[in-house]
LOSETOR-19341 format. One record per residue (C-alpha): chain; residue in three letters; y, x, z. Coordinates in nm, 2 decimals. Example, Ala and Ser with C-alpha at 12.3 -4.5 7.8 and 13.67 -1.06 7.14 Angstrom:
+--------+--------+--------+--------+--------+
: chaine : residu :     yy :     xx :     zz :
+--------+--------+--------+--------+--------+
:      A :    ALA :  -0.45 :   1.23 :   0.78 :
:      A :    SER :  -0.11 :   1.37 :   0.71 :
+--------+--------+--------+--------+--------+
This chain:
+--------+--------+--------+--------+--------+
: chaine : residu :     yy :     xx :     zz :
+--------+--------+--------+--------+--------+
:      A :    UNK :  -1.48 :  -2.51 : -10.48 :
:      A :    UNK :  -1.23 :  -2.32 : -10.31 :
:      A :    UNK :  -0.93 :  -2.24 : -10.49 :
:      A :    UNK :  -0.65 :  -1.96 : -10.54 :
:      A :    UNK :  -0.45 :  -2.05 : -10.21 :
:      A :    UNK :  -0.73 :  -2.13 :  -9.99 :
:      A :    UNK :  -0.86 :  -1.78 : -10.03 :
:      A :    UNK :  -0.54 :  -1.64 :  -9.99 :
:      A :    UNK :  -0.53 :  -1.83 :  -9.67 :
:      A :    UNK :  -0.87 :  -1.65 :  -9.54 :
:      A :    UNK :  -0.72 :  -1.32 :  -9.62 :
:      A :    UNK :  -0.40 :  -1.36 :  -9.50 :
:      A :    UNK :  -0.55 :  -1.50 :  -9.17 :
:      A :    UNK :  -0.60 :  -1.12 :  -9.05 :
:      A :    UNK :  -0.29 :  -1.11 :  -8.95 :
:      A :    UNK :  -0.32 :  -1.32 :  -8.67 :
:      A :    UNK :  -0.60 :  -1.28 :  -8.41 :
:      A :    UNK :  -0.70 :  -1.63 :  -8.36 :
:      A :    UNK :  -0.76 :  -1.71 :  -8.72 :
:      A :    UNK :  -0.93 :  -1.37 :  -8.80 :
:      A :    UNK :  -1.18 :  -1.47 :  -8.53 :
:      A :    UNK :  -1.25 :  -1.78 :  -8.68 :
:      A :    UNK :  -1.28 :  -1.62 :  -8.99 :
:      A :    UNK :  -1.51 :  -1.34 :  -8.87 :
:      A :    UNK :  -1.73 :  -1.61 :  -8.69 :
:      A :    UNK :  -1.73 :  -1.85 :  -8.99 :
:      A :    UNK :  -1.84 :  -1.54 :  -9.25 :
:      A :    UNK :  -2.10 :  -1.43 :  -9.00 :
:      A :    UNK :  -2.26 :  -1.82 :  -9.03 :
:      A :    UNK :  -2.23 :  -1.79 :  -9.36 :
:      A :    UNK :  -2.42 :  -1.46 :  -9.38 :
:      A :    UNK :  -2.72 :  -1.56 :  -9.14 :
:      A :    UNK :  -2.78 :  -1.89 :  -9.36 :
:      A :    UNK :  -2.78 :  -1.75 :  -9.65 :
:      A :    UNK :  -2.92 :  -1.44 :  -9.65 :
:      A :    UNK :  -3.05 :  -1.40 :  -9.30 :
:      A :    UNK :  -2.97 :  -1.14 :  -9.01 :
:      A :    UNK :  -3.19 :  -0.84 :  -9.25 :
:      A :    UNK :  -2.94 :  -0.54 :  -9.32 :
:      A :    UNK :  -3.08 :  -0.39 :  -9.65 :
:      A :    UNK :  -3.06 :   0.05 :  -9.69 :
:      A :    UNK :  -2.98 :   0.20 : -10.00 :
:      A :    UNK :  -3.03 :   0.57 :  -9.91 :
:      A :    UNK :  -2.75 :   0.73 : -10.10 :
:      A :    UNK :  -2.72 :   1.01 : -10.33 :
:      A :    UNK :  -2.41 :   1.13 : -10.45 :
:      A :    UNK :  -2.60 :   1.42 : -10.68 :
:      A :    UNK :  -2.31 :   1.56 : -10.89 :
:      A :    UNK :  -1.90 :   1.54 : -10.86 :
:      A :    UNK :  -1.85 :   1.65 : -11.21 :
:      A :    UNK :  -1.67 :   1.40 : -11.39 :
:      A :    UNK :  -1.51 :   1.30 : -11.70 :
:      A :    UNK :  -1.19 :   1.09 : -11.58 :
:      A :    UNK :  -0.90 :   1.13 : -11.43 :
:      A :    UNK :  -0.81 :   0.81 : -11.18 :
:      A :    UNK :  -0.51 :   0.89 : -10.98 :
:      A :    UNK :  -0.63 :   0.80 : -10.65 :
:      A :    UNK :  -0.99 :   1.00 : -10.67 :
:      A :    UNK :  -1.10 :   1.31 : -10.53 :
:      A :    UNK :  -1.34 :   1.45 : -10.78 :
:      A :    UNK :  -1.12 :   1.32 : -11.07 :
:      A :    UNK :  -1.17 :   1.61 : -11.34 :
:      A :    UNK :  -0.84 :   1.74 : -11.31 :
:      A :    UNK :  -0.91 :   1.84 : -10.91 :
:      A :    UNK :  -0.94 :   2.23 : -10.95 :
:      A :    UNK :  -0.93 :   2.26 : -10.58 :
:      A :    UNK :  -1.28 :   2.13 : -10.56 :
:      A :    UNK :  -1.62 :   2.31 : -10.61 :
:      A :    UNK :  -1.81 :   2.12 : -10.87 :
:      A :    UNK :  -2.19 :   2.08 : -10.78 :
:      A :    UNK :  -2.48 :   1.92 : -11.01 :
:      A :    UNK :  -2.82 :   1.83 : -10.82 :
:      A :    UNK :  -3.11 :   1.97 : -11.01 :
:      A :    UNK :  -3.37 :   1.66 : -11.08 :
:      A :    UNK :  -3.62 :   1.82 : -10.85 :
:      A :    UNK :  -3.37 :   1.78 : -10.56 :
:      A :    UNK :  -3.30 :   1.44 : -10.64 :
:      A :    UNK :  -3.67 :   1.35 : -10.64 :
:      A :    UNK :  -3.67 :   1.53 : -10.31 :
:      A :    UNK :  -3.44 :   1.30 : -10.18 :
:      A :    UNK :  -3.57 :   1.00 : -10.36 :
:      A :    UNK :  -3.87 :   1.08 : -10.17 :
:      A :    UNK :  -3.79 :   1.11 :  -9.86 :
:      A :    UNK :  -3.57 :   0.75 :  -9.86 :
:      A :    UNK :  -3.90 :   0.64 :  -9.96 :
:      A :    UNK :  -4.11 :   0.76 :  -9.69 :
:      A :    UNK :  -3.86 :   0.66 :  -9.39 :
:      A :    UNK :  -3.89 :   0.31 :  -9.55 :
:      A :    UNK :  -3.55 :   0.20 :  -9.76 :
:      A :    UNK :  -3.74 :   0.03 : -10.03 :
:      A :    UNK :  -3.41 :   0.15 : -10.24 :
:      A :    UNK :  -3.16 :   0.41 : -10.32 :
:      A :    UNK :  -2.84 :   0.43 : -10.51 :
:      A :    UNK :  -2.78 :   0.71 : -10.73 :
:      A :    UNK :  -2.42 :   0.79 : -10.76 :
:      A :    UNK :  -2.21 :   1.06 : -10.98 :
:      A :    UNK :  -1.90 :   1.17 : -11.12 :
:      A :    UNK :  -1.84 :   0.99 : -11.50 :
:      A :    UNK :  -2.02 :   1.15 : -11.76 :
:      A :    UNK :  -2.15 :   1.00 : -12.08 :
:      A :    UNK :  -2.23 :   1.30 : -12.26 :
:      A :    UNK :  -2.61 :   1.30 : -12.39 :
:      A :    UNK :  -2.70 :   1.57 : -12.17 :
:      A :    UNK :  -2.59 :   1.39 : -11.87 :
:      A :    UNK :  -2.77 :   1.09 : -12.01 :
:      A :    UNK :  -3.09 :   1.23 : -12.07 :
:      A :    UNK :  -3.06 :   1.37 : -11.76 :
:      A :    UNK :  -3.07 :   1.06 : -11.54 :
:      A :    UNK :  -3.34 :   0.86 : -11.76 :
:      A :    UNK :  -3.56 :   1.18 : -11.67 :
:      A :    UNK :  -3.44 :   1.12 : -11.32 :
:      A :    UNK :  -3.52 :   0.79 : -11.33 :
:      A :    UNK :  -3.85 :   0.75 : -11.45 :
:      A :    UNK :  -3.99 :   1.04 : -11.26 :
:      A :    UNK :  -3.83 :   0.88 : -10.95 :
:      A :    UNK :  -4.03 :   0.55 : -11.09 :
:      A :    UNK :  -4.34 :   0.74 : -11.11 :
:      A :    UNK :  -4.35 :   0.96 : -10.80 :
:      A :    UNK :  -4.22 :   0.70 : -10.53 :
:      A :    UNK :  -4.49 :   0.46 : -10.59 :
:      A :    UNK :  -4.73 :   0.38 : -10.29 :
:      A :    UNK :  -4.89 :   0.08 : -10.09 :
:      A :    UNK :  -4.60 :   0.02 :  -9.97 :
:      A :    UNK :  -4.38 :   0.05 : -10.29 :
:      A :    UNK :  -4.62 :  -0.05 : -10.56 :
:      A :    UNK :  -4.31 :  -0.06 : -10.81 :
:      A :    UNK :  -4.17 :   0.27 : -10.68 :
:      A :    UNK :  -3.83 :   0.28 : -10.51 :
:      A :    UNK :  -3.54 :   0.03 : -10.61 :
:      A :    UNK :  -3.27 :   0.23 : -10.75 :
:      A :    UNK :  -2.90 :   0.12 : -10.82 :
:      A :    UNK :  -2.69 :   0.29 : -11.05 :
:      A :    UNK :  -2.32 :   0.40 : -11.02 :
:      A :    UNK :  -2.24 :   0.63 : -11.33 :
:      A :    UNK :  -1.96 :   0.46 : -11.46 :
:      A :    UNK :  -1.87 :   0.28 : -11.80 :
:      A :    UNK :  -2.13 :   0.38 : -12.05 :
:      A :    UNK :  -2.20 :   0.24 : -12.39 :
:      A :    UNK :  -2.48 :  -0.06 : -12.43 :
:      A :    UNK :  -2.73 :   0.17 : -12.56 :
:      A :    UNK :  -2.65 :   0.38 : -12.28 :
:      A :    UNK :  -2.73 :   0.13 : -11.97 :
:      A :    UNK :  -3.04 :  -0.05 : -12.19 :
:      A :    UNK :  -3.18 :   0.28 : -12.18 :
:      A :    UNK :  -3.16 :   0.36 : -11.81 :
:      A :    UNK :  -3.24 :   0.03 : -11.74 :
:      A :    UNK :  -3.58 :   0.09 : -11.96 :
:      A :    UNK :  -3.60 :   0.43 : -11.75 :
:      A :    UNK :  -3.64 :   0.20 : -11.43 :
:      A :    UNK :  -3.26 :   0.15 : -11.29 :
:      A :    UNK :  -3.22 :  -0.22 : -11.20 :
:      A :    UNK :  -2.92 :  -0.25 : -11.05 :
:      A :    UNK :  -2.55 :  -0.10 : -11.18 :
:      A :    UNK :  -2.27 :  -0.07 : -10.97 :
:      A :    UNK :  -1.92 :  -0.08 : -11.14 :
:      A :    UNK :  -1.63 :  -0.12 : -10.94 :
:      A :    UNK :  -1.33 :  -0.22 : -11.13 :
:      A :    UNK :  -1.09 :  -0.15 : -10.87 :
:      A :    UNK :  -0.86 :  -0.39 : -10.93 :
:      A :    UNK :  -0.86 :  -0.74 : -11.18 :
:      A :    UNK :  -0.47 :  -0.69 : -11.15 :
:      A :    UNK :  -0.35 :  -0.53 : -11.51 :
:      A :    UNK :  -0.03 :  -0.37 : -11.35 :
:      A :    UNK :  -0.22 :  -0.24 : -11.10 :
:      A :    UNK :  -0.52 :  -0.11 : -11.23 :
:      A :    UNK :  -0.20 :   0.11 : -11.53 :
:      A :    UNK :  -0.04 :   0.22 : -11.18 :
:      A :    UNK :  -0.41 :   0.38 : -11.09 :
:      A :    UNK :  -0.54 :   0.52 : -11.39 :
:      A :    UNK :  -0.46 :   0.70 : -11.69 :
:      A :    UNK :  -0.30 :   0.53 : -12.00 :
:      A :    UNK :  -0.70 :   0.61 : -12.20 :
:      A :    UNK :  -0.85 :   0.41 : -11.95 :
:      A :    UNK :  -0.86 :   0.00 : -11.98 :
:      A :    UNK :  -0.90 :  -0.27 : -11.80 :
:      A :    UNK :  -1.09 :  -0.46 : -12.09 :
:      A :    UNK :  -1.34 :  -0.21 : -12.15 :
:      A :    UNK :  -1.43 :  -0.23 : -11.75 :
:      A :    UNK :  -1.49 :  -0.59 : -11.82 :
:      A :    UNK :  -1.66 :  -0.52 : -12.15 :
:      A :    UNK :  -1.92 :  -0.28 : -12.00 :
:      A :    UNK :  -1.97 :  -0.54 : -11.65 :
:      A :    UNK :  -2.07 :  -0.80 : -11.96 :
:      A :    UNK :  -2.30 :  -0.50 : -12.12 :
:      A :    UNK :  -2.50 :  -0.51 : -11.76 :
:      A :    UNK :  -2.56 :  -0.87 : -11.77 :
:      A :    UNK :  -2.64 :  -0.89 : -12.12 :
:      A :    UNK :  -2.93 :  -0.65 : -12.02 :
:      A :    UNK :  -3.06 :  -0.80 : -11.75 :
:      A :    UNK :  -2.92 :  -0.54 : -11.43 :
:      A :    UNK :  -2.84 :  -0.70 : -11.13 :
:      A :    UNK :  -2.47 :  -0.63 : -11.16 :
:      A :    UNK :  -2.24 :  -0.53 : -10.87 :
:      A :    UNK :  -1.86 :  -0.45 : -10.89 :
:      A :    UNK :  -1.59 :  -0.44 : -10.63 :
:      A :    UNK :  -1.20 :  -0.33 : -10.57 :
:      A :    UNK :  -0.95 :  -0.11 : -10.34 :
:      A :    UNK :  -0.79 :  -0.26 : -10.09 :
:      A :    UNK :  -0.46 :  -0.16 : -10.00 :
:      A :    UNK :  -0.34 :  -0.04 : -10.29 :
:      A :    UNK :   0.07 :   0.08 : -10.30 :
:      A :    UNK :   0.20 :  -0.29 : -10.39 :
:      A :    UNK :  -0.10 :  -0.49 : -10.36 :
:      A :    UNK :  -0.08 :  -0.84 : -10.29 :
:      A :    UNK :  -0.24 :  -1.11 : -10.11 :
:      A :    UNK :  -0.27 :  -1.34 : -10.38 :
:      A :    UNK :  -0.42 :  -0.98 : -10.64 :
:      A :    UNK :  -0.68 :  -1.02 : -10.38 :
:      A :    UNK :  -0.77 :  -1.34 : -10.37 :
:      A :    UNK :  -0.79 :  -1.33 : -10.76 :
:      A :    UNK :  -1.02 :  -1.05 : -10.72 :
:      A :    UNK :  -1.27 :  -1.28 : -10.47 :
:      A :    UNK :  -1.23 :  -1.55 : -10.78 :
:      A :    UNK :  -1.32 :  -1.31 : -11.03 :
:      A :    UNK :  -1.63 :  -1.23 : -10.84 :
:      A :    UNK :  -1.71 :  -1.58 : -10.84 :
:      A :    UNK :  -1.60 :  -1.68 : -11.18 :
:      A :    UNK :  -1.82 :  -1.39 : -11.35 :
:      A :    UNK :  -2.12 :  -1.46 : -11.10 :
:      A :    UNK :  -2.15 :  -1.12 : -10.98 :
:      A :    UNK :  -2.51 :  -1.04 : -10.81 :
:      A :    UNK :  -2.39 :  -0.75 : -10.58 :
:      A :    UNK :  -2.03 :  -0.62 : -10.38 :
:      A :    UNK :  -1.89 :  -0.29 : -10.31 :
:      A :    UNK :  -1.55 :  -0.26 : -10.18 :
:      A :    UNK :  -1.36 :  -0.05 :  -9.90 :
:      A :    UNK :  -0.98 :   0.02 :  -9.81 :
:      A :    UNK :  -0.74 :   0.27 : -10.02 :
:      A :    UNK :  -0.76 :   0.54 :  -9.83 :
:      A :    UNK :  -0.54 :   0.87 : -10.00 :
:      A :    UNK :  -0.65 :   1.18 : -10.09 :
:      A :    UNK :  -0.38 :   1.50 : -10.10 :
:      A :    UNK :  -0.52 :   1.61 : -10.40 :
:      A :    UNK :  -0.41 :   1.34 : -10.66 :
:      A :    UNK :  -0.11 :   1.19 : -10.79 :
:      A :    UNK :  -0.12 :   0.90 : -10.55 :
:      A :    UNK :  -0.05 :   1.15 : -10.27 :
:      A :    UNK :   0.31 :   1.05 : -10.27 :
:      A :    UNK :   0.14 :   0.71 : -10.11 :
:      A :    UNK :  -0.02 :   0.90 :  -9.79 :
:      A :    UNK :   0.22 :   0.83 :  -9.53 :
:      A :    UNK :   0.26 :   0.47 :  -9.66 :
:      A :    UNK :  -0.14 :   0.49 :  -9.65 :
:      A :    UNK :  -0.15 :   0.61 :  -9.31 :
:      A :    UNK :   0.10 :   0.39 :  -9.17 :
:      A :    UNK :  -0.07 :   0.09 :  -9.26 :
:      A :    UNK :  -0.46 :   0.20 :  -9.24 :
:      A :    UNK :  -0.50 :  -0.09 :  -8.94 :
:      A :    UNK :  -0.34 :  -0.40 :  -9.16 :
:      A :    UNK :  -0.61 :  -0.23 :  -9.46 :
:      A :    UNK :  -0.90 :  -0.20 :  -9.22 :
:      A :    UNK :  -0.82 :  -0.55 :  -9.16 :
:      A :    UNK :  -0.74 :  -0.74 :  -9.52 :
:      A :    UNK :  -1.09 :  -0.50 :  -9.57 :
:      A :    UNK :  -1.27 :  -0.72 :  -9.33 :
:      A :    UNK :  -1.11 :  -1.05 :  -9.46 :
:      A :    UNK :  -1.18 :  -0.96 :  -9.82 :
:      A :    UNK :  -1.56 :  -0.90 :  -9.69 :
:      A :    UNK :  -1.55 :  -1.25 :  -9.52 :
:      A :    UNK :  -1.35 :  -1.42 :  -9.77 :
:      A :    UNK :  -1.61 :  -1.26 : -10.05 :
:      A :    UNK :  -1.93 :  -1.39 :  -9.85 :
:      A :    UNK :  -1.74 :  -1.75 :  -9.78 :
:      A :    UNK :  -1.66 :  -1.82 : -10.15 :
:      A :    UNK :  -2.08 :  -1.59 : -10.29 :
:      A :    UNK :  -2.32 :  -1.69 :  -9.96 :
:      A :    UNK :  -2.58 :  -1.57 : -10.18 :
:      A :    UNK :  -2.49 :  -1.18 : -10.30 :
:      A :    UNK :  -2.53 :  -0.87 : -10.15 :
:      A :    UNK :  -2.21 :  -0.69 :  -9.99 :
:      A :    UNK :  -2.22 :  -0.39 :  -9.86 :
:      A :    UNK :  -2.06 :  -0.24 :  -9.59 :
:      A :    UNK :  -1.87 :   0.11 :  -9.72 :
:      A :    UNK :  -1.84 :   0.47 :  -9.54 :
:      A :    UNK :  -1.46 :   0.43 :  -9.60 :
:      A :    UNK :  -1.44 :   0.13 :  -9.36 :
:      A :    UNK :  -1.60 :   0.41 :  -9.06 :
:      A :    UNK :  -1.35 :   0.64 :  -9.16 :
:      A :    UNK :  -1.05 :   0.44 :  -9.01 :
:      A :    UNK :  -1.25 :   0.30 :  -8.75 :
:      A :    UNK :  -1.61 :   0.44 :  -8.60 :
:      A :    UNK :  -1.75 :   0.08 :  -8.59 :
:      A :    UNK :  -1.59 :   0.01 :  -8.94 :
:      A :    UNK :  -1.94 :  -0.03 :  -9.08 :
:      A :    UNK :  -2.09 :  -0.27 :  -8.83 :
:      A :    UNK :  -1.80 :  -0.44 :  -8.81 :
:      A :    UNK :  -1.82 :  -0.50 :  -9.22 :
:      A :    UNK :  -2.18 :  -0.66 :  -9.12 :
:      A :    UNK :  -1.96 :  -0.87 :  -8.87 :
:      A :    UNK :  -1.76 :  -1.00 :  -9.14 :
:      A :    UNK :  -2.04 :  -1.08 :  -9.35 :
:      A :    UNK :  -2.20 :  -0.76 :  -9.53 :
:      A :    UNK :  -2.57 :  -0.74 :  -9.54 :
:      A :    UNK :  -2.58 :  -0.36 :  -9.72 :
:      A :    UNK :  -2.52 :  -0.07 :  -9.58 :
:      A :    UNK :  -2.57 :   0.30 :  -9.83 :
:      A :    UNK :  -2.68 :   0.57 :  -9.54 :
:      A :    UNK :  -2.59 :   0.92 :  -9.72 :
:      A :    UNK :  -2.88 :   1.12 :  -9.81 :
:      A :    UNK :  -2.66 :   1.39 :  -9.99 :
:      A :    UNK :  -2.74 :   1.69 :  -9.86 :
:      A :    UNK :  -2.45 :   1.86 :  -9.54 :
:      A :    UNK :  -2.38 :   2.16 :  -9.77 :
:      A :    UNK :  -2.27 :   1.93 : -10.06 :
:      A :    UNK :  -2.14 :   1.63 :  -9.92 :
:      A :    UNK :  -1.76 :   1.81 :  -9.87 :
:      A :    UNK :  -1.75 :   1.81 : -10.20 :
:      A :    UNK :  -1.78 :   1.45 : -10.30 :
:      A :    UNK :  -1.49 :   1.36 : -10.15 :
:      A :    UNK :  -1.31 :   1.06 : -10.33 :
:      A :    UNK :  -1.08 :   1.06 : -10.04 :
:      A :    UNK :  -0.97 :   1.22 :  -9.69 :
:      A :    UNK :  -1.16 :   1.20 :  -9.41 :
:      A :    UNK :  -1.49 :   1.06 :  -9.52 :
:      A :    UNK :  -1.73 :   1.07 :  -9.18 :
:      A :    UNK :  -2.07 :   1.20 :  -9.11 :
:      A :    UNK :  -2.03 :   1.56 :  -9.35 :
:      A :    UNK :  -2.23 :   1.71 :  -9.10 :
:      A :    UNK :  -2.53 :   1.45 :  -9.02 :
:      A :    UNK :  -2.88 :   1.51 :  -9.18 :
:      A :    UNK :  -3.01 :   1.25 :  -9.35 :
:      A :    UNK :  -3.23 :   1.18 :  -9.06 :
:      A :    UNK :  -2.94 :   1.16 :  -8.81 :
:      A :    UNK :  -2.76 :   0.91 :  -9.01 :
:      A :    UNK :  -3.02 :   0.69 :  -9.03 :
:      A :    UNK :  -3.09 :   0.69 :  -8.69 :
:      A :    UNK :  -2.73 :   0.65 :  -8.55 :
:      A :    UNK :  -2.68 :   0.29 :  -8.81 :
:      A :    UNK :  -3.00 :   0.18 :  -8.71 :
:      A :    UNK :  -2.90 :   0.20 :  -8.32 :
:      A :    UNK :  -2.54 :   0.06 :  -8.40 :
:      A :    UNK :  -2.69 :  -0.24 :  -8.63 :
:      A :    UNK :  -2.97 :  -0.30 :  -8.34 :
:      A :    UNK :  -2.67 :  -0.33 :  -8.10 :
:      A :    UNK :  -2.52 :  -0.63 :  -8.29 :
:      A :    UNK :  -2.87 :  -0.79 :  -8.34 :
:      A :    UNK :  -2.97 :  -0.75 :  -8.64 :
:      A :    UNK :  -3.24 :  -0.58 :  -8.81 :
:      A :    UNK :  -3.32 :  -0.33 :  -9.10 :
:      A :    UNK :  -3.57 :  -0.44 :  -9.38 :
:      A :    UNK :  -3.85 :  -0.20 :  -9.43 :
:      A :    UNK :  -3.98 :  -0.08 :  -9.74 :
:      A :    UNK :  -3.78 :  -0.39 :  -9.95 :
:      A :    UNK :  -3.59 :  -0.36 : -10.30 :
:      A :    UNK :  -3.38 :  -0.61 : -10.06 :
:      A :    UNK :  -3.27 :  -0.78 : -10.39 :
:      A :    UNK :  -2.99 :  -1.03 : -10.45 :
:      A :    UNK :  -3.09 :  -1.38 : -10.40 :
:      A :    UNK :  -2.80 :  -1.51 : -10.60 :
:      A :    UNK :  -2.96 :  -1.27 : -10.89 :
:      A :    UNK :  -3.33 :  -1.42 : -10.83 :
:      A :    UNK :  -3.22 :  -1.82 : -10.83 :
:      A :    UNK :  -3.05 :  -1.74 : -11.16 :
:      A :    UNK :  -3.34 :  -1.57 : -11.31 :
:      A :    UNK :  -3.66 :  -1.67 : -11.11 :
:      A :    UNK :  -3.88 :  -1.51 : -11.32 :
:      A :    UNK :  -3.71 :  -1.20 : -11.29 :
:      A :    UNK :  -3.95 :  -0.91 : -11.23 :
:      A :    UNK :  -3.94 :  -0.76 : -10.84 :
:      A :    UNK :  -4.11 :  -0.54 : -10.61 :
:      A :    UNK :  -4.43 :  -0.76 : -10.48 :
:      A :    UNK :  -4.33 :  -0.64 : -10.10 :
:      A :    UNK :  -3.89 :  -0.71 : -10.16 :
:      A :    UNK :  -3.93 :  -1.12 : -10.24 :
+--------+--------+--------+--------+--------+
């Protein structure tokens, strides 16, 4: 059982080269005994920045008027459900601003279960795997799009520090109810994923390492977590040259909380974020280095993807789908590994706690 000051010791071992190698090479161990050398695709679709809060360090947080605000109509989602489908992903994430108006909820269950319906096939005889990132919702909320076909939720909770996660958001948004609504998903049954920011304005090694414990301590089934990275738009602008300066120590404490997170949970998924290839090209593959076995290829359209911006710099705005794909799939090939075809590409950690869980015939 590794405790509060070992983990602080992986993270804090990016500081020195030596002992980041051994920590890169131990992670990567880790990953290929666990899990195995198969990188799983969520083709991701970011289909509306409209949203209902107002965290400091966002983008396409609601009070933003230097943004153009976009909603996907369902037949372009399905569109692009579709087409993930056909080039193989097995799975997609559907991502938006926070709503949790009923129009907005009604919304995605009809997105959902006509995704369900149309992307079944040989192939897919449950349709597509499709994680959720809409934010905090109520109960009856996430049963219901978990009933509409959504079996995996992401909620990041950005931070398990209270100080820091007041410094970050709004005084109407709470720390407890981001706990309470993580619960809400494993009461129902979701494979749950959360994750933090790392390199946030007076962040600590040891916040860190009591994120990793949280992760454990709560069993989480799924990881999502990337560097602070600023955005000139939002109060926490007055942090951008501070952000800047340091971007190489947070691309690094990045990796170690990757390795540090696979280390202490062999068995989840961790994916490998776009923000890590925004301070580095490699960022991504390196994350797979360091122990990730997810990565999200955008499948947002060019014309709206300038638009979801959560923060500066955010590569790849003018890719296809198509040429996305094929540049990870060269860059993951060059570190040999592999992508996994037509797979839900589920948690295993999820599946040994509940092995009678239901799953796509061709993802076990």
């Amino acid at each position: 059982m590794h405790t509060l000051d070992d983990i602080k010791d992986l993270l804090q071992s990016c500081e020195n080269e030596d002992d980041f190698a051994r920590l890169q090479a131990r992670a990567l161990e880790t990953t290929l005994q666990h899990v195995g050398p198969e990188i799983h695709f969520r083709g991701l679709i970011e289909f509306s920045n409209v949203c209902s809060r107002d965290c400091f360090y966002c983008g396409i947080r609601k009070s933003n008027k230097k943004i153009q605000r976009y909603s996907l109509s369902q037949e372009e989602i399905v569109e692009l459900a579709k087409w993930s489908a056909q080039e193989g992903y097995g799975s997609i994430a559907l991502q938006s601003g926070e709503r949790c108006d009923p129009v907005f909820v009604d919304f995605v269950i009809e997105v959902l279960r006509q995704i369900k319906s149309e992307t079944r096939s040989e192939l897919l005889p449950d349709g597509l795997g499709i994680t959720l990132c809409v934010g905090e919702q109520t109960k009856e909320t996430y049963q219901r799009f978990f009933d509409a076909g959504a079996h995996r939720y992401l909620l990041r909770i950005e931070t398990t520090s209270p100080s820091l996660f007041a410094q970050i958001h709004p005084t109407e948004q709470h720390l407890h109810t981001r706990l309470r609504s993580l619960e809400f998903l494993k009461e129902i049954g979701y494979q749950v994923g959360t994750g933090v920011m790392i390199g946030l304005p007076g962040q600590t090694y040891e916040d860190l390492a009591r994120d990793v414990l949280f992760f454990r301590d709560i069993d989480i089934d799924m990881i999502g977590m990337g560097p602070y990275l600023s955005h000139h738009d939002t109060p926490m602008s007055r942090y951008a040259e501070e952000n800047n300066r340091n971007r190489l120590l947070i691309f690094r404490k990045s990796l170690a909380m990757i390795a540090a997170t696979r280390i202490v949970c062999p068995k989840i998924n961790i994916a490998a974020t776009t923000a890590l290839q925004t301070i580095d090209p490699a960022g991504r593959i390196d994350g797979l280095r360091f122990g990730a076995n997810v990565l999200m290829p955008q499948t947002t359209p060019p014309g709206f993807r300038r638009n979801y911006l959560l923060y500066e710099g955010k590569p790849g705005l003018d890719e296809n789908a198509l040429e996305t794909r094929l540049n990870l799939e060269r860059q993951i090939e060059s570190i040999g590994r592999y992508v996994s075809k037509n797979k839900w590409g589920d948690s295993l950690r999820f599946h040994e706690k509940h092995p009678q869980s239901p799953d796509s015939p061709s993802g076990k």
